[in-house]
C-alpha positions in Angstrom: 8.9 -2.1 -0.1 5.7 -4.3 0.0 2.4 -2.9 -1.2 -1.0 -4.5 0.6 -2.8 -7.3 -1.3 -5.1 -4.9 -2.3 -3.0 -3.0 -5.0 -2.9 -6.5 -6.8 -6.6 -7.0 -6.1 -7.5 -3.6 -7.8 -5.0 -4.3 -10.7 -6.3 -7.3 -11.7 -9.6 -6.1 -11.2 -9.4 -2.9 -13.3 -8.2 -5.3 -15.8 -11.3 -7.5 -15.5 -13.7 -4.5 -15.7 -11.7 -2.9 -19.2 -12.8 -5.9 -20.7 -16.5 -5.9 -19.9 -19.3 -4.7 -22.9 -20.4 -1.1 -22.8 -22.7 -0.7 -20.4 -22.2 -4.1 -18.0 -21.3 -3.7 -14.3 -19.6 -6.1 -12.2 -20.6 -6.7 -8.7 -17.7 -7.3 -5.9 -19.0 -10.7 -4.8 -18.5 -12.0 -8.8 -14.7 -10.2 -8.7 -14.0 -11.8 -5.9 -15.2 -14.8 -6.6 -13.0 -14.8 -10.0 -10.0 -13.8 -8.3 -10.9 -16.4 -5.1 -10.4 -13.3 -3.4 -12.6 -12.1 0.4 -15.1 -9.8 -0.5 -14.8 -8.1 2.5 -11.7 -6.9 1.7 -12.0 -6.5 -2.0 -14.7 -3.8 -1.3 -12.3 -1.8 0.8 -9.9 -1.5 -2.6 -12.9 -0.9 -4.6 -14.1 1.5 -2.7 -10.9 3.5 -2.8 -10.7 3.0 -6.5 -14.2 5.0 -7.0 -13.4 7.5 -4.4 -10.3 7.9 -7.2 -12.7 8.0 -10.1 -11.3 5.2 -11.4 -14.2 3.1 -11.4 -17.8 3.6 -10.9 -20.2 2.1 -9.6 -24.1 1.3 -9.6 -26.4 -0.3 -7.1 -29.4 -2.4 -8.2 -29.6 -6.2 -9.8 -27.5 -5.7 -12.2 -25.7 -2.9 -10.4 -22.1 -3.5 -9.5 -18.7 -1.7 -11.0 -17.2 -0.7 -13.9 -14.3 1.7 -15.4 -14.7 5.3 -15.1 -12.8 5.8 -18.1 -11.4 4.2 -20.8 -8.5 1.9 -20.2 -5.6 3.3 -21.8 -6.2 6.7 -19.6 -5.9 4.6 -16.5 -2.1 4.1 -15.2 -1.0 1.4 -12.6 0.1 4.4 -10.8 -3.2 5.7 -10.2 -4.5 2.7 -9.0 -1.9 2.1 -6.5 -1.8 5.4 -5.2 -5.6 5.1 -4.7 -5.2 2.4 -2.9 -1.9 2.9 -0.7 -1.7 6.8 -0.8 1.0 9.2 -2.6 3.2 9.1 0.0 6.8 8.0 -0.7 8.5 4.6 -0.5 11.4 5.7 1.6 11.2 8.2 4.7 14.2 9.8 5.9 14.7 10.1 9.5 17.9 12.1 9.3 19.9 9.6 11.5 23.2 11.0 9.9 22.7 13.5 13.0 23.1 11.5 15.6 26.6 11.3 15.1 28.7 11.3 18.2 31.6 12.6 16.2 30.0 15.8 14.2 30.7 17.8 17.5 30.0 21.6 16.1 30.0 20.2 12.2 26.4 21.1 10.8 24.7 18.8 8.9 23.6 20.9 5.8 19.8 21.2 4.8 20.1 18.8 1.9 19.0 15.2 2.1 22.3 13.0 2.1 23.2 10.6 -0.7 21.2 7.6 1.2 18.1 9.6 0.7 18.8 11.3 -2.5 19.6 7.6 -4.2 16.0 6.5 -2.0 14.4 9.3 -3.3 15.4 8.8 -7.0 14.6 4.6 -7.2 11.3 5.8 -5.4 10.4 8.1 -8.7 12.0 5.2 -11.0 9.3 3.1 -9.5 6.8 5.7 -10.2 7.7 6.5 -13.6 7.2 2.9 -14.6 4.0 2.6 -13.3 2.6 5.8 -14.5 4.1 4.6 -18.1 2.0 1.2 -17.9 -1.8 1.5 -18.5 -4.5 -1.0 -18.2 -4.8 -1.1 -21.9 -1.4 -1.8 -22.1 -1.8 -5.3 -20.1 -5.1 -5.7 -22.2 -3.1 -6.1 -25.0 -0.2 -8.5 -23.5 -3.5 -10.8 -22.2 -4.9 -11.0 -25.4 -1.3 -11.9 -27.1 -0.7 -14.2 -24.1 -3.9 -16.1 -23.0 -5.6 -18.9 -25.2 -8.4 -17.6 -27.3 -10.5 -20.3 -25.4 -9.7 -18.6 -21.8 -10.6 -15.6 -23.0 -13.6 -16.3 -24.5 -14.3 -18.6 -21.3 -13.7 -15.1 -19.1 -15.7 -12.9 -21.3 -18.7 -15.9 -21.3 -18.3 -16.1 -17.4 -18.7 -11.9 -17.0 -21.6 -11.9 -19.3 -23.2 -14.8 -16.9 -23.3 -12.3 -14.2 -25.7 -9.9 -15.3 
């Protein structure tokens, strides 16, 4: 499975925008600048994040986006499916029919043990990202990064306004 760039774009940019001061707004061009990311494409994930209500946004000079909610109510599963749709990882074509030797034998309704083991890594996957918020990588940042990176991020955000 490979998701687009985008689902990392809109990761890393929901986790950009839970660390902005009540109130600020960040436009696209000053994500994607951070990230060293096209804007042109950016907006597309953004866009798709808002139409999710998972950010909002604003329009004027000091318009831009922001989170829609609060961080730890906003899951990485979310986010990708806003982005890449709900539909599942693995899709089943029911090959196991085309089987020159079932002659008469019916293939039962039930999805065969390829699928069903597909189908069950697919909702592994799932679960783990609906477990994982955006608060939840706030706080591995903050144990992670240097105090002087953060506070050189949160200075460079507040330069934007």
């Amino acid at each position: 499975m490979v998701l687009r760039n985008q689902v990392e774009w809109a990761l890393h940019c929901c986790t950009v925008l839970a660390s902005l001061e009540p109130g600020q707004y960040l436009a696209t061009k000053d994500l994607a600048e951070f990230h060293g990311i096209p804007k042109e494409y950016l907006s597309k994930a953004l866009q798709a994040l808002s139409t999710a209500k998972i950010i909002e946004a604003t329009l004027g000079p000091t318009g831009g986006y922001r989170l829609a909610k609060t961080p730890d109510k906003i899951t990485f599963l979310e986010i990708v499916e806003a982005v890449e749709g709900k539909t599942s990882t693995f899709e089943c074509a029911e090959i196991r029919k085309n089987n020159p030797c079932l002659g008469k034998f019916k293939i039962g309704p039930r999805p065969c043990n390829i699928a069903r083991v597909m189908y069950r890594a697919d909702e592994a996957w799932r679960k783990e990202l609906r477990n994982t918020t955006i608060a939840m990588i706030m706080e591995q940042l903050v144990k992670e990064l240097p105090a002087e990176v953060l506070e050189k991020n949160k200075a460079w955000m507040g330069s934007r306004r």
